[in-house]
N, C-alpha and C positions, 0 to 999 in steps of 0.2 A: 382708876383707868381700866384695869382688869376686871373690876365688876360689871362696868357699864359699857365695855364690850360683849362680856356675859351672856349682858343683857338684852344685849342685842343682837344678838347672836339666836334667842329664844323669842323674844316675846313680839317681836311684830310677824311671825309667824303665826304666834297663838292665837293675835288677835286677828289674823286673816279666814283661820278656822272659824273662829268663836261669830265673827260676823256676818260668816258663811254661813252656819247653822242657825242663823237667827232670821236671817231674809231670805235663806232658801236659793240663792243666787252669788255665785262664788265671784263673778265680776263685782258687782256689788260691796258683796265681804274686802276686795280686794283696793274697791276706790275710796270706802271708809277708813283701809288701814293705812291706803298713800297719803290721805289726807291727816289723818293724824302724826304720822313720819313727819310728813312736809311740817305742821305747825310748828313740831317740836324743834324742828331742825333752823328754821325759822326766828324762835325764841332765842334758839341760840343754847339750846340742852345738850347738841350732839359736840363735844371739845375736837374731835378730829374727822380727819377723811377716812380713816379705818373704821370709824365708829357708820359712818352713813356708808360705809360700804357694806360692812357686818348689815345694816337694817334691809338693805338691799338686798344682799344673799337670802337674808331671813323670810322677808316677802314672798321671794319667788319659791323660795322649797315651800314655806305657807299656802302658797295659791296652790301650787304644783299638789299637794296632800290635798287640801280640797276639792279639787277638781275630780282624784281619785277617788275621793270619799262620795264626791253626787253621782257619779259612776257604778261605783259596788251599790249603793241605795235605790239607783236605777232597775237594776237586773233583779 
């Protein structure tokens, strides 16, 4: 349970970045990462409401860096 908070905790962030820098458009990065949350949550991967709350926090700090990071690349 502590891991796959963790893990949540990090990596739908990551993949908000990573998706960001692949299509150049951080809305984008950001509806490929809800879509894949959503699947997983879906299947039935996520065991609690602290775990989809953890993937939530993680989104928004993920977009939130993103958004900074098209920003500094801008100027």
């Amino acid at each position: 349970m502590l891991l796959k908070l963790l893990l949540a905790l990090i990596l739908p962030g990551m993949l908000v970045v990573f998706f960001t820098r692949v299509t150049y458009n951080y809305y984008v990065g950001l509806l490929l990462a809800v879509a894949l949350i959503a699947s997983s949550i879906y299947k039935g991967y996520a065991g609690s409401i602290f775990i989809i709350i953890a993937d939530l926090i993680s989104l928004a700090v993920g977009f939130l860096y993103a958004r900074n990071m098209g920003e500094r690349t801008k100027k």
